[in-house]
C-alpha positions as CSV (number, residue, x, y, z in Angstrom):
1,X,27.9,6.7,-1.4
2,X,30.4,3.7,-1.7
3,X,29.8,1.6,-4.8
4,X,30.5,-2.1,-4.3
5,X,29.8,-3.3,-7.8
6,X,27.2,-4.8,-9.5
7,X,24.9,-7.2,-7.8
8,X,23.8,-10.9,-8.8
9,X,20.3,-10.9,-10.6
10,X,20.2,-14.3,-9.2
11,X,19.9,-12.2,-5.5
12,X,16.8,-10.2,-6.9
13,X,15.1,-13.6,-8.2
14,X,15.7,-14.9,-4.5
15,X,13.6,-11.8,-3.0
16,X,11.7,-12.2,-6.0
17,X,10.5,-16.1,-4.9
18,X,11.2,-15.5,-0.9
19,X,8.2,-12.8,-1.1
20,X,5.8,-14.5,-3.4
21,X,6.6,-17.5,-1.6
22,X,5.6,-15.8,1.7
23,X,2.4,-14.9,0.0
24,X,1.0,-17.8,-1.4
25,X,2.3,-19.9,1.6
26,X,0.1,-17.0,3.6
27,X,-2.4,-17.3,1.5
28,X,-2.5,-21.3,1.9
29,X,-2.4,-21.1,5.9
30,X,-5.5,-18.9,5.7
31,X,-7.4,-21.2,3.7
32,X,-7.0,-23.9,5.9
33,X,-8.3,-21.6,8.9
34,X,-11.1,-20.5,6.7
35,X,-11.9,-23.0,4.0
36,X,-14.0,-21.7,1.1
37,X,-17.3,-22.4,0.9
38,X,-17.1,-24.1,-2.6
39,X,-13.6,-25.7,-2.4
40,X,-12.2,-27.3,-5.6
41,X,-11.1,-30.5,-6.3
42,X,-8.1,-31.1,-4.9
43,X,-8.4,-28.4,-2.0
44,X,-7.4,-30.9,0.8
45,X,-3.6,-31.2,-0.7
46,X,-3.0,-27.9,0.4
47,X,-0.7,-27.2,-2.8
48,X,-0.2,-23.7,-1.8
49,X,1.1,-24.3,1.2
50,X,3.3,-26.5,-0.7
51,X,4.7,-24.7,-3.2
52,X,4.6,-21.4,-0.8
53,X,6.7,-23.1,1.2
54,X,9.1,-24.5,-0.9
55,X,9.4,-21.0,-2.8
56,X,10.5,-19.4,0.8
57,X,12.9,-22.1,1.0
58,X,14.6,-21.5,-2.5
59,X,14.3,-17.8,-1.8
60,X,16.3,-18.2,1.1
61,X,19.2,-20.2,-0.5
62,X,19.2,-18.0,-3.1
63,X,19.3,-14.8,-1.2
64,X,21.8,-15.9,1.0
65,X,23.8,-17.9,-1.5
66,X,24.2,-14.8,-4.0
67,X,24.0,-12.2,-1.5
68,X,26.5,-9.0,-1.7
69,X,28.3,-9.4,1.3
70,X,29.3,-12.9,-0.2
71,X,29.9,-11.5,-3.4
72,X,32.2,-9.0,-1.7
73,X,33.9,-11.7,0.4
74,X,34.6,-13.8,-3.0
75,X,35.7,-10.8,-4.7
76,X,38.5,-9.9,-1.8
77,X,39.6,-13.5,-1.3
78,X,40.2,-14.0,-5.4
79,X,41.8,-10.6,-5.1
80,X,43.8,-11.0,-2.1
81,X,44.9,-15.0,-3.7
82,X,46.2,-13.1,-6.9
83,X,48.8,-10.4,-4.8
């Protein structure tokens, strides 16, 4: 198996907050289909559908932003600008 270094933590907290993300965004969309029968106070702000959704969204910058193929690309263009 090829090694191609170490990876980012900062690529693992970006699955880390894409998935939970997902789920409480999930979660939020199902409550608005099926409200609770005893909803809290402020249930019509939707605030999991909020913050789901913006933790997909920072999940998906930060996945992409410190993923390893980018890594790798950096790595070869800071290499290559050195020879």
């Amino acid at each position: 198996m090829k090694s191609g270094g170490p990876l980012s933590i900062w690529f693992f907290i970006g699955i880390s907050l894409l998935v939970n993300g997902a789920l409480i965004f999930g979660r939020g969309i199902y409550e608005i289909l099926y409200p609770p029968q005893q909803k809290v106070v402020l249930f019509d702000l939707h605030a999991n559908v909020w913050w789901g959704g913006l933790l997909v969204i920072l999940g998906v910058i930060y996945t992409i932003h410190f993923s390893p193929m980018r890594e790798r690309a950096r790595t070869q263009v800071k290499s290559g600008a050195t020879k």
